[in-house]
N, C-alpha and C positions, 0 to 999 in steps of 0.2 A: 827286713822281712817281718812280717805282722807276726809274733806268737799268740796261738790261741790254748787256753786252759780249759776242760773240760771238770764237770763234777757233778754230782750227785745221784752216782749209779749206786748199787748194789741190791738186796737180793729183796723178791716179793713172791709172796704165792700168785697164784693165779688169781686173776680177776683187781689183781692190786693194784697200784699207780708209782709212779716215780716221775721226781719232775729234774730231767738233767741242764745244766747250766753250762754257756759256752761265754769265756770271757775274751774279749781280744783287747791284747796291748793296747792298740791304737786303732782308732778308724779311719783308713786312706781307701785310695777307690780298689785296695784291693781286696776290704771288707766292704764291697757293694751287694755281694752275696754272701751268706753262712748257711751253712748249711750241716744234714749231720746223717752220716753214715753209719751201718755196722759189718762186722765178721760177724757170720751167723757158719757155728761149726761145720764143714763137707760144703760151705758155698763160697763165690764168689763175695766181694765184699758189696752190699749192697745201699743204695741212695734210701734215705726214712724222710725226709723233709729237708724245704729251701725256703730262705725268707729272702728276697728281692727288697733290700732294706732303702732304698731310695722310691720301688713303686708301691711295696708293699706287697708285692706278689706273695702268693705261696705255693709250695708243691708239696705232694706227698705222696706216698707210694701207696697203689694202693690196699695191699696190706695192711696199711696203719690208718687210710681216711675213717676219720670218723672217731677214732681213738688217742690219737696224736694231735697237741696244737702247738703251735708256734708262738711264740712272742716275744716281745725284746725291750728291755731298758736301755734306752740309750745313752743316758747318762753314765748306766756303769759298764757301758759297752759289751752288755750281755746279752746273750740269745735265749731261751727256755726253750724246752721241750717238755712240756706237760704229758706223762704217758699215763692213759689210762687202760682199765679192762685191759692188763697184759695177761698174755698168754705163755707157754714155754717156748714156741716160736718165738719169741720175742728176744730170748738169750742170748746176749753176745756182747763183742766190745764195739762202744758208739763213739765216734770217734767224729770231732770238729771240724769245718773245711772252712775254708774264703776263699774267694774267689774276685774278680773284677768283673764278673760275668754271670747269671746265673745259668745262661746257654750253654753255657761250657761245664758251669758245676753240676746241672744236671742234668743235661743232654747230650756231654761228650762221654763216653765209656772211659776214655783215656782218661777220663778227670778222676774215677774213683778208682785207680791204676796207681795214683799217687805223681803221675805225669806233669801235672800242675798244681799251683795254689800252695795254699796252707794248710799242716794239720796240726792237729792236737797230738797229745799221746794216747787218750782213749780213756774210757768208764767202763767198765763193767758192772753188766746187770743180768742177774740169773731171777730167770720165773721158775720157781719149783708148780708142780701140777697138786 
């Protein structure tokens, strides 16, 4: 199974950036999708963006369009997520996924259930106001 590492969470005021990194072991087709979720405290755990790493697709919630981007070195088998303009809604642990699917990673409920796929252990990132 594909391990994924998460990194570069922790803490910003408002209006800050933070750019978190997802590394995976290897890339087989079941890092066809990465994607990155969070626990945001009293919620369900919620989908933040999907890179479709063969179309290049992308997804985001949209909460974060417009704030959040995507991108990936493939070489070091990394995913970024560039957070800007963070807010205190923003706070929580962000957490790695792969998939074989991006249909699944971010259009099945059961996927961010922990049901399927790959995860990290998670990042934390606190926005102070």
């Amino acid at each position: 199974q594909v391990q994924l590492e998460e990194s570069g969470g922790g803490s910003v005021q408002a209006g800050g950036s933070l750019k978190l990194a997802c590394t995976a072991s290897k890339y087989t087709y079941e890092t066809y999708c990465l994607g990155w979720f969070r626990d945001v405290p009293g919620k369900e755990r919620e989908r933040v963006a999907a890179l479709g790493r063969g179309s290049g697709n992308r997804y985001y919630a949209d909460s974060v369009k417009g704030r959040f981007t995507l991108s990936e070195d493939s070489a070091k088998k990394t995913v970024y997520l560039q957070m800007n303009s963070l807010n205190p809604e923003d706070t929580g642990t962000y957490y790695c996924a792969a998939d074989s699917s991006c249909e699944r990673l971010w259009g099945d409920v059961r996927f961010r259930r922990g049901d399927f796929g790959s995860w990290g252990q998670g990042t934390q990132v606190t926005v102070s106001a």
